[in-house]
C-alpha positions as CSV (number, residue, x, y, z in Angstrom):
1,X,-8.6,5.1,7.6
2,X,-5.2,6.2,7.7
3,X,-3.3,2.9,7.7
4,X,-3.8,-0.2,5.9
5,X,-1.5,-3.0,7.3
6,X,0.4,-5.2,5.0
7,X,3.0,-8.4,5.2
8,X,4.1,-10.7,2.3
9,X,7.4,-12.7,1.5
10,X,9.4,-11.8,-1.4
11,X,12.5,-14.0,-2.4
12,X,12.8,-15.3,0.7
13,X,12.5,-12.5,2.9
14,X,9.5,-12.0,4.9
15,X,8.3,-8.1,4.8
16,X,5.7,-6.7,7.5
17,X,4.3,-2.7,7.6
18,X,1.2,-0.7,6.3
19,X,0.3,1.9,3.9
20,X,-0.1,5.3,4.8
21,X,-2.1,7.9,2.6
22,X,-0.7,10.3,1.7
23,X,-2.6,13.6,3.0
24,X,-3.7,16.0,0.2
25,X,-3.3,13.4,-2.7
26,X,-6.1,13.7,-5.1
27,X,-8.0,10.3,-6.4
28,X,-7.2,6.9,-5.3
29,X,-4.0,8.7,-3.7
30,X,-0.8,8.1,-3.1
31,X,0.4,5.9,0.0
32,X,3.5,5.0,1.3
33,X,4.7,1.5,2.4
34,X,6.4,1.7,5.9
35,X,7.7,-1.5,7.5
36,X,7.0,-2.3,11.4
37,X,10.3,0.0,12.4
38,X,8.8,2.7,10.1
39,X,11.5,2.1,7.6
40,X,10.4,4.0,4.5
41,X,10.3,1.2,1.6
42,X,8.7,3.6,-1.4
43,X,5.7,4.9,-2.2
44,X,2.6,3.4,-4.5
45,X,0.0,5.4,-6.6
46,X,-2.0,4.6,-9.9
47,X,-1.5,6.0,-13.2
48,X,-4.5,5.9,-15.4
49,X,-5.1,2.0,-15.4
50,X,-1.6,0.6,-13.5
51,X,-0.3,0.8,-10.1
52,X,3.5,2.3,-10.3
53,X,5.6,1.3,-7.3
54,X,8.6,4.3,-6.7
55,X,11.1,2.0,-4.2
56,X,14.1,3.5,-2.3
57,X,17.9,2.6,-3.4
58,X,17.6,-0.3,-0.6
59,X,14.3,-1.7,-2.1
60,X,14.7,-1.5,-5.6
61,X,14.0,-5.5,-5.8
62,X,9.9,-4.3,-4.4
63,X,9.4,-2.7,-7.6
64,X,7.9,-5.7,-9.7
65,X,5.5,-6.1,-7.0
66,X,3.6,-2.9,-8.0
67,X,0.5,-4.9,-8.9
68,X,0.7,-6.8,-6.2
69,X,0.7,-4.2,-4.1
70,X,-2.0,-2.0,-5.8
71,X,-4.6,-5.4,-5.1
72,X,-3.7,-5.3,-1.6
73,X,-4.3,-1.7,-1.3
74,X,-7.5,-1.3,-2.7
75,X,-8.6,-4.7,-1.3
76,X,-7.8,-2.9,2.1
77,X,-9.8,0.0,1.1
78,X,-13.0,-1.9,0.1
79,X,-12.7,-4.3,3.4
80,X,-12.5,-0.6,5.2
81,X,-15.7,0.6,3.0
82,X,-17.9,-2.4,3.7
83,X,-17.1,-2.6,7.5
84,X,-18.2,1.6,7.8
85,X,-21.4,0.6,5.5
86,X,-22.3,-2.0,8.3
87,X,-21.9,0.2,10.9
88,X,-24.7,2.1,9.8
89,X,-27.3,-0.9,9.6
């Protein structure tokens, strides 16, 4: 699982990309959130029990939507787990 795609709207504007992990970052990791024309738009990562969301200069306005973002994530994550546990059955 290297990619976990992603769209959402956010004051009016309609946003469509994935996350990428991050290779060599420890725990839940750290991703980045790329849009379709792999346009770097920040990077998300957990710190002890919150998601922080570091944007670029262009996406500062993203930022609030750390939470948001951190559900999505690890929603992706546990969709990916499930469908590799039912592989095996």
């Amino acid at each position: 699982m290297d990619e976990i795609p992603i769209s959402f709207e956010h004051k009016g504007k309609n946003y469509k990309g994935h996350f990428s992990k991050v290779a060599g970052a420890a725990g839940t990791g750290v991703w980045h959130l790329t849009d379709d024309n792999n346009y770097y738009l920040g990077k998300i990562r957990k710190v002890r029990d919150k998601w922080i969301f570091d944007p670029t200069p262009k996406t500062l306005e993203l930022q609030e939507l750390a939470e948001y973002f951190g559900e999505l994530l690890l929603y992706g994550i546990s969709k990916f787990l499930f469908y590799c546990f039912c592989d095996l059955f």
